[in-house]
C-alpha positions as CSV (number, residue, x, y, z in Angstrom):
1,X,-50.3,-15.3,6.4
2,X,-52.8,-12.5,5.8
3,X,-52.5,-11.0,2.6
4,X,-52.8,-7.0,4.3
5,X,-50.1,-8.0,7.2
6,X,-48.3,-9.8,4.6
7,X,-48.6,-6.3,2.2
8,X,-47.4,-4.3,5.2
9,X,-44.1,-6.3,6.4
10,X,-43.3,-6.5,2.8
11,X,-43.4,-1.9,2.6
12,X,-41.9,-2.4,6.1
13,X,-38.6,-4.5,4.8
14,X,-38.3,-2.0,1.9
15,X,-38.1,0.6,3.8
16,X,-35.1,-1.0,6.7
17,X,-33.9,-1.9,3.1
18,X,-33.5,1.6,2.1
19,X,-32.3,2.9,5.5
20,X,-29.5,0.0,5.7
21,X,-28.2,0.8,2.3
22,X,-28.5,4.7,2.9
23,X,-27.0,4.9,6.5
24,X,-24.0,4.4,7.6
25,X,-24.9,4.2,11.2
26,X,-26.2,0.3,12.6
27,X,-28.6,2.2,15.5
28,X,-30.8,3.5,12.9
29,X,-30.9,0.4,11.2
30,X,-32.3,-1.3,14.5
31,X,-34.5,1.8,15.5
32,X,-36.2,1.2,12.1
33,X,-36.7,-2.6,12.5
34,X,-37.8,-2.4,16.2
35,X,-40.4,0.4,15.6
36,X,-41.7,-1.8,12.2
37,X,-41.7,-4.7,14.3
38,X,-44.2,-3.1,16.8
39,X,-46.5,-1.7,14.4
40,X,-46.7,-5.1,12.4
41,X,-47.8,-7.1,15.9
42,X,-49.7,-4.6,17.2
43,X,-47.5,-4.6,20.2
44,X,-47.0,-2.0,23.2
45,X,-43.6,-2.7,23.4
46,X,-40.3,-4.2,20.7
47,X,-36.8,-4.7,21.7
48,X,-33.9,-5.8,19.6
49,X,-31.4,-8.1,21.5
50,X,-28.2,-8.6,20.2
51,X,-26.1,-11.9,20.9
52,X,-22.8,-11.9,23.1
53,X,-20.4,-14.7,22.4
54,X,-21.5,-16.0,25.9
55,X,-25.0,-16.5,24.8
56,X,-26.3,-13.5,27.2
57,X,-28.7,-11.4,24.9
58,X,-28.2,-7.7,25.2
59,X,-30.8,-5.0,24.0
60,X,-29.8,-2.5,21.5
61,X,-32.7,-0.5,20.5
62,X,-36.1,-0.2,21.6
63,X,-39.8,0.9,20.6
64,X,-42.2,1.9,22.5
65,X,-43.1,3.7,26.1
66,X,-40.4,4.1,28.5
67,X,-38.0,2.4,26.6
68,X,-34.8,4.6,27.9
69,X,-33.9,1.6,31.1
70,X,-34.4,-0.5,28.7
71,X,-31.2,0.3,26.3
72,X,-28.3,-2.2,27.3
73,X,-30.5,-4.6,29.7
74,X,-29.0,-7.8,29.8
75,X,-30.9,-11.3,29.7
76,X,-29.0,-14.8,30.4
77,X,-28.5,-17.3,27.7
78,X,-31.2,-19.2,29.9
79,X,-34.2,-17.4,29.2
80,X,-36.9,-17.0,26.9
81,X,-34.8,-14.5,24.2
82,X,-31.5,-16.1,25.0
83,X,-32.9,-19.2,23.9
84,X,-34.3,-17.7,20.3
85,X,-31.0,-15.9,19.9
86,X,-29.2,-19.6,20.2
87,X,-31.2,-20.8,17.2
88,X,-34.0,-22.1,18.9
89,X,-37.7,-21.8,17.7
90,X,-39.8,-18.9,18.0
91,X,-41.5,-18.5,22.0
92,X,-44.8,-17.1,21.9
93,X,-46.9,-16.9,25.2
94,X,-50.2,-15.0,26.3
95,X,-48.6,-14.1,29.9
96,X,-44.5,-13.3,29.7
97,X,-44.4,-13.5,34.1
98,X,-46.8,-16.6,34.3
99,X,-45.7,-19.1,31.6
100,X,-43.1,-21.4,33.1
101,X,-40.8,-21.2,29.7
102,X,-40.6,-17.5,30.6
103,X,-41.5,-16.2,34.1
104,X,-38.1,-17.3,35.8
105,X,-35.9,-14.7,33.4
106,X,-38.8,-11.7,33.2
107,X,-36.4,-8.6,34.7
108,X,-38.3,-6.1,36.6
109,X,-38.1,-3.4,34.0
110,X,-40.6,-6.5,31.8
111,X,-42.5,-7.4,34.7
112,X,-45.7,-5.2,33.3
113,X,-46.3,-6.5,30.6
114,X,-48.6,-10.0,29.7
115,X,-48.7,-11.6,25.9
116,X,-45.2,-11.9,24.7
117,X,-43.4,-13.3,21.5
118,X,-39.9,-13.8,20.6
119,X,-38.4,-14.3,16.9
120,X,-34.5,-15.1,15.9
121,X,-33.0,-12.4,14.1
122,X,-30.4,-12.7,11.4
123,X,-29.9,-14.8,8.6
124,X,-30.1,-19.0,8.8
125,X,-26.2,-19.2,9.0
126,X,-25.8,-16.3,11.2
127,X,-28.5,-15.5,14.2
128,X,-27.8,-11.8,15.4
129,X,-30.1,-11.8,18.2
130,X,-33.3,-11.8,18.7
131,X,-36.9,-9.5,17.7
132,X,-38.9,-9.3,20.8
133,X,-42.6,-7.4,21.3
134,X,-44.9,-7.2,23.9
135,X,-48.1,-6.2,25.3
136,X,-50.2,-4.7,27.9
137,X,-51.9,-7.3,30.8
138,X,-55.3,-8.1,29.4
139,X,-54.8,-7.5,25.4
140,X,-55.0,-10.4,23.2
141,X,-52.5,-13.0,22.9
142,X,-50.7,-12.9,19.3
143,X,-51.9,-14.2,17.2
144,X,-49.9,-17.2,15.4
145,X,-50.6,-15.4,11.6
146,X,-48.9,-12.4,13.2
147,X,-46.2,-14.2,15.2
148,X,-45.6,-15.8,11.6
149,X,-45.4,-12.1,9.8
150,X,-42.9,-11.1,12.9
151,X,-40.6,-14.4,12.4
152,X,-40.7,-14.0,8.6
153,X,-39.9,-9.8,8.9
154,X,-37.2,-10.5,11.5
155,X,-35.6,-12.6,9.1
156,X,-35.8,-10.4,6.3
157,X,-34.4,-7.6,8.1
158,X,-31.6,-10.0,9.1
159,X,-30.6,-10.5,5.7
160,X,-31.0,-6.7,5.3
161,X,-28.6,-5.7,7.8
162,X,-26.3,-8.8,6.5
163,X,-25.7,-7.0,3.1
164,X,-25.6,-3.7,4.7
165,X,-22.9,-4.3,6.8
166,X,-21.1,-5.9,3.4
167,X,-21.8,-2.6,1.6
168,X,-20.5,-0.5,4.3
169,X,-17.4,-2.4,4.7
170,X,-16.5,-3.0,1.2
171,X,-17.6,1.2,1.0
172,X,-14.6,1.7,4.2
173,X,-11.8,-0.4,2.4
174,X,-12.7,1.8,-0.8
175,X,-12.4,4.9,1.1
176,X,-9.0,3.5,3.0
177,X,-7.5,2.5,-0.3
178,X,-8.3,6.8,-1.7
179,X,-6.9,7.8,1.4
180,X,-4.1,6.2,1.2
181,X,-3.2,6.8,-2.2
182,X,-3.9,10.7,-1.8
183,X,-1.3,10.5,1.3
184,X,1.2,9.0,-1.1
185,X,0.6,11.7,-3.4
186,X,1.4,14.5,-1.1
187,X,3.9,12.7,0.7
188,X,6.0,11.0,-2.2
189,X,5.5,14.2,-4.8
190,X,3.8,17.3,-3.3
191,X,6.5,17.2,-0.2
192,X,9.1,16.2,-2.6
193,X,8.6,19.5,-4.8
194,X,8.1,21.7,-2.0
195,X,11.2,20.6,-0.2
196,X,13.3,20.5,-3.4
197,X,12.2,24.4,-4.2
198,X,13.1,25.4,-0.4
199,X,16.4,24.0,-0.8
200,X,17.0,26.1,-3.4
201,X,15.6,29.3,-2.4
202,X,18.1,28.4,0.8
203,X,20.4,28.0,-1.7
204,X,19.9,31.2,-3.1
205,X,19.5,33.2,-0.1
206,X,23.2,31.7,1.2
207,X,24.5,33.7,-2.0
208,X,22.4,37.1,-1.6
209,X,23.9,38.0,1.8
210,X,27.2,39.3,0.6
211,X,24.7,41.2,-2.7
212,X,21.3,42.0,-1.8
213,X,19.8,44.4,1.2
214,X,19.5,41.8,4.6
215,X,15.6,42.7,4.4
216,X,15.7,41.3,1.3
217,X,17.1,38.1,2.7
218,X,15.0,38.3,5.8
219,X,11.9,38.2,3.0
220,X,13.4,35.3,1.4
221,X,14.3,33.6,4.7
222,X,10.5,34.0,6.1
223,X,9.0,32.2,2.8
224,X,11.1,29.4,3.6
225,X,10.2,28.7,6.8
226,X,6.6,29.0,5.5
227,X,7.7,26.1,3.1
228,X,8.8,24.0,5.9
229,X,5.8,24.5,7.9
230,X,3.7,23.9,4.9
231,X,5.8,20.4,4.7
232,X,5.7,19.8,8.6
233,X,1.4,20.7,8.0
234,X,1.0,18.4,4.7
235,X,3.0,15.5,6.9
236,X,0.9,15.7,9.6
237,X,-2.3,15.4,6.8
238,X,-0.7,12.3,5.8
239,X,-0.6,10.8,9.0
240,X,-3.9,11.2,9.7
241,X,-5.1,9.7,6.2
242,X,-3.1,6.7,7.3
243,X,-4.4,6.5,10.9
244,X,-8.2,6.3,10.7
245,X,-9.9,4.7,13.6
246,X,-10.8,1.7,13.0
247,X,-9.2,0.5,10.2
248,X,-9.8,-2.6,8.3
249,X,-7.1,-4.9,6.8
250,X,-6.6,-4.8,3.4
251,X,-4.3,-5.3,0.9
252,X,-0.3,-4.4,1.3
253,X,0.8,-1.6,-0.9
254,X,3.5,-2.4,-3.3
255,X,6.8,-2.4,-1.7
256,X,8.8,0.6,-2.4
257,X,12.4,0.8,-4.0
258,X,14.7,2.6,-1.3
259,X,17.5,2.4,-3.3
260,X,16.1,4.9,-5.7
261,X,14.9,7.3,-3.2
262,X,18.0,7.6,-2.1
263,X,19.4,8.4,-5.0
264,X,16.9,11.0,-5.8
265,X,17.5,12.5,-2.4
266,X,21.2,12.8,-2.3
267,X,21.0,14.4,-5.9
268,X,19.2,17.2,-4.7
269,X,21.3,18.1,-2.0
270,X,24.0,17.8,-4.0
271,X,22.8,20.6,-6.4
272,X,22.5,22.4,-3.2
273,X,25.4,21.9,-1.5
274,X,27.7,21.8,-4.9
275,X,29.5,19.0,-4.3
276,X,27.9,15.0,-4.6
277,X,27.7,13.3,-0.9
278,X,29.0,9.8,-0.6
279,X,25.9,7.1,-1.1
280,X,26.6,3.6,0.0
281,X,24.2,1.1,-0.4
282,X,23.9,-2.7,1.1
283,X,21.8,-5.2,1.5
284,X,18.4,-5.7,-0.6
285,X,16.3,-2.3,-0.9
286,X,14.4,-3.0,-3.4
287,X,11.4,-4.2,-1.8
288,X,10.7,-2.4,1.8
289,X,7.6,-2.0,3.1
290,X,6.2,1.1,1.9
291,X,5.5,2.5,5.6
292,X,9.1,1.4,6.6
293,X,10.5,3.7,3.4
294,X,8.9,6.7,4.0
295,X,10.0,6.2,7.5
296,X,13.8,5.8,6.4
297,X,13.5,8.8,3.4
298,X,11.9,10.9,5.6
299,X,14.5,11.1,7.9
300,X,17.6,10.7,5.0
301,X,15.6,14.2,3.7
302,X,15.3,15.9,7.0
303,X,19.5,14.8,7.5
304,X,20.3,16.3,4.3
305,X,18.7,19.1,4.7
306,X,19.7,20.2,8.2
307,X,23.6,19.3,6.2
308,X,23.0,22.1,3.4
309,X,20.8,24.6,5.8
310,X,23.5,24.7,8.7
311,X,26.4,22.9,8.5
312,X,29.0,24.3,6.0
313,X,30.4,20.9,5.2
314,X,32.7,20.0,2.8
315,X,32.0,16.5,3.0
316,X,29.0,14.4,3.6
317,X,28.6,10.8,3.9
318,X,25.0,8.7,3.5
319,X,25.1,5.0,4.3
320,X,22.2,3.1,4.0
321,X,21.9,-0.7,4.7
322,X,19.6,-3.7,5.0
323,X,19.8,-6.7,6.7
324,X,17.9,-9.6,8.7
325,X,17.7,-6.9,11.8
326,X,16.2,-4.0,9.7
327,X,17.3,-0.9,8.0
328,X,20.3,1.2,9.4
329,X,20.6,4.8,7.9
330,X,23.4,7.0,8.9
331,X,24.2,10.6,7.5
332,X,27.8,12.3,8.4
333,X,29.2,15.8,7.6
334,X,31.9,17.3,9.0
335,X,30.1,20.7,9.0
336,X,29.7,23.0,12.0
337,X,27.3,20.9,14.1
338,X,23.5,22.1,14.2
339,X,23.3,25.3,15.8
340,X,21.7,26.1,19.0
341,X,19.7,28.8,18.1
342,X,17.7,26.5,15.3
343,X,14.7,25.1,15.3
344,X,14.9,21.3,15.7
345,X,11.1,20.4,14.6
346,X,12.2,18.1,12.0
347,X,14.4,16.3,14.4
348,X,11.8,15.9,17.1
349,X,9.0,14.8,14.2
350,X,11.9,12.1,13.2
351,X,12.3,11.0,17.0
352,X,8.3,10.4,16.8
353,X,8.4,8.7,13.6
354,X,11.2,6.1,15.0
355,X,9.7,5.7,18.6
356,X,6.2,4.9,17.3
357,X,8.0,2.6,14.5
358,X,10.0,0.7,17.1
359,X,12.8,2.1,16.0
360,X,15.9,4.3,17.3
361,X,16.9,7.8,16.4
362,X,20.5,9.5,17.6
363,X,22.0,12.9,16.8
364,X,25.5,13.6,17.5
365,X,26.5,16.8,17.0
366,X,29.8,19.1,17.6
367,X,31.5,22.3,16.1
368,X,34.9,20.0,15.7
369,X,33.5,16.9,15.1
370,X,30.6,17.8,12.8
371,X,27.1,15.7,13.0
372,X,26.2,12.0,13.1
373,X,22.4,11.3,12.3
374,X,21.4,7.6,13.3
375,X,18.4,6.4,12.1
376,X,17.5,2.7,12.4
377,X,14.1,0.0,11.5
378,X,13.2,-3.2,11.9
379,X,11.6,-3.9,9.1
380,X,8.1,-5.4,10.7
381,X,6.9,-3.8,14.3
């Protein structure tokens, strides 16, 4: 290998290295290696072709002149590039459209060009594709130092983009696991606080009527309807933390105690309401799937809350059980019924939590009878 070429692929690789490591995106990656590639052999022309599983080579990125019909052309397993991509040796030939080995698979969009060589790219266990250049009709043939600097840089930049993607993934479950626990923070404690202070400032605004001016009451009514849509706003945050597109598997979060939550939630509305609802719990709660439990306290807090906002109740009855089928929650008063004239967001939002969960959610609701809130799981989808 001569020492200069040798010198050159060697800055070359450093610099894919730096680009891999630095970049999140895999096209530069390839635009880097392909335009290396092309300045290293002296060529006209470099392709990167990626293996399909069918053994088709397809290219990805390109160097060179008129390179834009090129992006996406697809060669069969059975030529030249499909057959380096498969493991075989590298092809090197001074005429691509003459050289039996080669001439049978030369696509139109290749047909003007002559010397041609072919290296596998990737790492020994794992071929990604193939590192392709060419040149003009009448240049020199490469050269077999140069076609051994191209074989030996397509293999480095193999190994290159190997640890990149490593980095990059290991990077994304990192990032996954901080977004998830940030949407456990808001929704397990920031919600919590904001939707135990706008119970009580309903609370409180129940007893001004009959003391205080009705602006004043208005005022107070208009901040807590900024508190729920401050809640309904920092729920929809936390769906989108834990939706991101794609999403890698990674570990299961520790279960979650519903049991507990349940608790906590019926204590709170029973400050508010001034008398303690009925809890009944069956079944083993203690370790739910933490997506399945904010599911279920979600709606058990939303219940509640419509119960002291609306319903005048004198009783209210929380039943929560597990078994092989999934979760059943049920909330009764006999209250009023919800009101017409209120808005039902926080019913609808529960509707979409259960129908995207697989689950079923059922209001019944009368000025006689009172209101029934259904909500049921299975614990896996």
């Amino acid at each position: 290998m001569e020492p200069t070429l040798a010198a050159r692929a060697l800055s070359a690789a450093t610099e894919i290295t730096a680009t891999a490591l630095s970049d999140d995106d895999p096209d530069a990656v390839l635009g880097s290696v392909v335009r290396h590639a092309v300045e290293l052999a002296d060529a006209d022309l470099g392709l990167v072709m990626v293996r399909s599983d069918d053994g088709s080579v397809t290219v990805e990125a390109a160097h060179g002149e008129s390179t834009a019909d090129l992006l996406g052309l697809v060669l069969p397993a059975e030529s030249a590039a499909g057959r380096v991509a498969g493991g075989g040796e590298p092809v090197v030939t001074d005429d691509v459209t003459s050289d039996a080995r080669t001439s049978r698979f030369v696509p139109k969009e290749l047909s003007a060009y002559g010397p041609f060589a072919a290296a596998p790219f990737g790492t020994p266990g794992r071929i990604l594709g193939v590192l392709t250049v060419y040149r003009a009709p009448g240049r020199q043939p490469f050269s077999a130092s140069t076609v051994e600097v191209l074989t030996a840089f397509a293999g480095q930049a193999g190994v290159v983009l190997a640890l990149a993607e490593g980095a990059n993934a290991r990077h994304r479950v990192t990032l996954y696991q901080e977004r998830e626990r940030i949407a456990r923070e808001l929704h397990d404690v920031i919600v919590q606080r904001l939707y135990a202070a706008g119970m009580r400032l309903e609370r409180v605004r129940r007893r001004m009527r009959t003391r205080f001016a009705h602006a004043d009451a208005a005022r107070l009514a208009e901040a807590i309807d900024q508190l729920d849509q401050t809640i309904e706003e920092i729920r929809g945050t936390v769906r989108d933390l834990r939706s991101p597109e794609p999403r890698p598997r990674q570990p299961e979060p520790a279960a979650t105690d519903l049991a507990e939550s349940a608790r906590a939630e019926v204590r709170i509305a029973g400050e508010l309401l001034g008398y303690p609802p009925t809890l009944e719990l069956s079944g083993e709660l203690a370790d739910i799937p933490p997506e399945r439990a904010d599911h279920v306290r979600a709606a058990l807090r939303e219940a509640l809350s419509n119960v002291v906002r609306h319903s005048g109740a004198s009783e209210t009855r929380v039943t929560l059980h597990r078994d092989a089928a999934g979760i059943r929650l049920r909330v009764r008063d006999n209250g009023c019924g919800v009101p017409r004239d209120v808005a039902k967001r926080g019913l609808r939002h529960l509707a979409e939590r259960a129908d995207a969960a697989g689950g079923t959610f059922t209001v019944n609701s009368s000025p006689s009878m009172g209101t029934l809130v259904a909500f049921d799981l299975p614990l896996r989808q």
